[in-house]
C-alpha positions as CSV (number, residue, x, y, z in Angstrom):
1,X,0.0,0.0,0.0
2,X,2.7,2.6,0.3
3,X,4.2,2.3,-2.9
4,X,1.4,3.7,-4.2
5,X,1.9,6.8,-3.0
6,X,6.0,6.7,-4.0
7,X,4.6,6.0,-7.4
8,X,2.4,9.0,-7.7
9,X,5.1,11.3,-6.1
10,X,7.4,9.9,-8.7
11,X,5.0,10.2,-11.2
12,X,4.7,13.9,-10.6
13,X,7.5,14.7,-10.5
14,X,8.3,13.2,-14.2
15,X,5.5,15.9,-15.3
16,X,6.4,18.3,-13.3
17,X,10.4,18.9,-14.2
18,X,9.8,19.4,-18.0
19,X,7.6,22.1,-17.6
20,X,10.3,23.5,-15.2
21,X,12.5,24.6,-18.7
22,X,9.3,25.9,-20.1
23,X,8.5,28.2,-17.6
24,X,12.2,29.4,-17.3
25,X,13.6,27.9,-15.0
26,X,16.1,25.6,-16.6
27,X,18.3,29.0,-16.9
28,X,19.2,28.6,-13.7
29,X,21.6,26.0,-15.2
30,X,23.0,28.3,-18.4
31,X,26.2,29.8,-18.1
32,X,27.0,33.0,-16.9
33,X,29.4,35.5,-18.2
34,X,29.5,38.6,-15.7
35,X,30.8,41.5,-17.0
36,X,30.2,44.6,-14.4
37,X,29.2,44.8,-10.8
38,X,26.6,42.1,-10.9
39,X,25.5,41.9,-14.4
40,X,26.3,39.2,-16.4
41,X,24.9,37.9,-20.1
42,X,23.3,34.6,-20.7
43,X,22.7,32.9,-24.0
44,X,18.9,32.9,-25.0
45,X,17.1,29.5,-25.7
46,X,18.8,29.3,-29.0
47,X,22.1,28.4,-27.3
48,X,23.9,31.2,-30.0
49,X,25.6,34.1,-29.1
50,X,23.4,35.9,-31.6
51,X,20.6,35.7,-28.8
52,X,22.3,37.4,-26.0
53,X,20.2,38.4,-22.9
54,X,21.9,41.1,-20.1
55,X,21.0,39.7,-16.0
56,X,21.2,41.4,-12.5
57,X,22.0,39.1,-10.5
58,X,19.5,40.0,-8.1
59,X,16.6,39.4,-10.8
60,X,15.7,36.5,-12.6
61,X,14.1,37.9,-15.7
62,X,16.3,39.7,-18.1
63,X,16.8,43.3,-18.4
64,X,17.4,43.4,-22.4
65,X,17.7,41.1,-25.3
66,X,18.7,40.1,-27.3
67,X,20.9,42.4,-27.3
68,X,22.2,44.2,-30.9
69,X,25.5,46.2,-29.6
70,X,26.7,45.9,-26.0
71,X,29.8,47.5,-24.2
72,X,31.1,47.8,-20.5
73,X,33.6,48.9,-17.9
74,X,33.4,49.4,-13.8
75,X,30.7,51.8,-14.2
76,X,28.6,51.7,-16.8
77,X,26.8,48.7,-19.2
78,X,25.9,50.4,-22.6
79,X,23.7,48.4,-24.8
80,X,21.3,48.6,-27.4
81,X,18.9,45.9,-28.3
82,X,15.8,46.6,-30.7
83,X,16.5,49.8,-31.8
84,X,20.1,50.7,-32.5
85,X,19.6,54.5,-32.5
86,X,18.7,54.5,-29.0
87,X,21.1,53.2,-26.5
88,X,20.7,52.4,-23.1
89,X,22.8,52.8,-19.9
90,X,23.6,51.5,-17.0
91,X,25.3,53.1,-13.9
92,X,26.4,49.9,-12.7
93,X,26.7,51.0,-9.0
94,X,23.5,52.6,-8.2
95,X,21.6,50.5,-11.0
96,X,19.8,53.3,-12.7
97,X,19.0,53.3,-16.4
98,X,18.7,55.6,-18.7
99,X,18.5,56.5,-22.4
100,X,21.2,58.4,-24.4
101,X,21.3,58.8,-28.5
102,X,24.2,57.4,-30.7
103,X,25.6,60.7,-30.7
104,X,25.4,61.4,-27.2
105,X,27.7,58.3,-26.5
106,X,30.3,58.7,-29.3
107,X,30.5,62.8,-27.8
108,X,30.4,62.2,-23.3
109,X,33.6,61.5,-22.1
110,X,32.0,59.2,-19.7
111,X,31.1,56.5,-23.1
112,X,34.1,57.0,-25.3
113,X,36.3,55.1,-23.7
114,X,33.7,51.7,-23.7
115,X,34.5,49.2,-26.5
116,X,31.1,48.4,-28.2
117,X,30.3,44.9,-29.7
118,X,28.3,42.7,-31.2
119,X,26.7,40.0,-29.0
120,X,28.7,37.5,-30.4
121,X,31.9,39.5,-29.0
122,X,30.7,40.0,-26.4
123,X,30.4,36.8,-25.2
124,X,33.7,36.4,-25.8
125,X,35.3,39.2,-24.2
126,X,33.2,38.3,-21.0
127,X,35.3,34.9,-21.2
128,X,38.1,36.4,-21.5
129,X,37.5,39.1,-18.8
130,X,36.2,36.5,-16.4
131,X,39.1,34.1,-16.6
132,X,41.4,36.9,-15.3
């Protein structure tokens, strides 16, 4: 009589884990490449560097992807995702965002100095950068 219930505990839990990746939280077993403070990128569902998402690593939905164009230092994560025209910012210690135009970043001093990339670099230079 009580392998029944092991049965139906077993049972459930054979349904249960596959809708576990649906709903997201397979992620939790992705790689992450941190790049600034606590953010860090993560490869979308199609496993490609072409479908690059940006984390906090106090959040467990993404805050942009994929991404188009991302750079970084110690302060600030500047990326843009649908709309290359319109770049977003991150000050990575007090983890406010805000909006700035392609010719905003190219002209404050505070920008210039970021290397910007393609997702696909990206990803690499966060290797590289984390196995420092």
């Amino acid at each position: 009589m009580r392998v029944l219930p092991k049965m139906r505990a077993v049972g459930v839990v054979f349904v249960l884990l596959p809708l576990a990746g649906c709903m997201g939280l397979g992620d939790m077993f992705r790689e992450k490449r941190f790049i600034a403070g606590d953010y860090f990128l993560m490869e979308g569902e199609a496993d490609s560097t072409d479908d690059l998402y940006l984390f906090a690593d106090d959040d467990t939905t993404s805050i942009a992807g994929p991404l188009d164009r991302i750079g970084w230092n110690q302060q600030y994560v500047v990326f843009t995702d649908i709309d290359p025209r319109q770049w977003d910012v991150i000050n990575v210690k007090e983890h406010h965002r805000f909006k700035i135009t392609d010719l905003q970043r190219t002209q404050d001093s505070r920008f210039q100095q970021i290397a910007i990339g393609s997702a696909s670099e990206a990803w690499q230079r966060a290797e590289t950068q984390g196995s420092n």
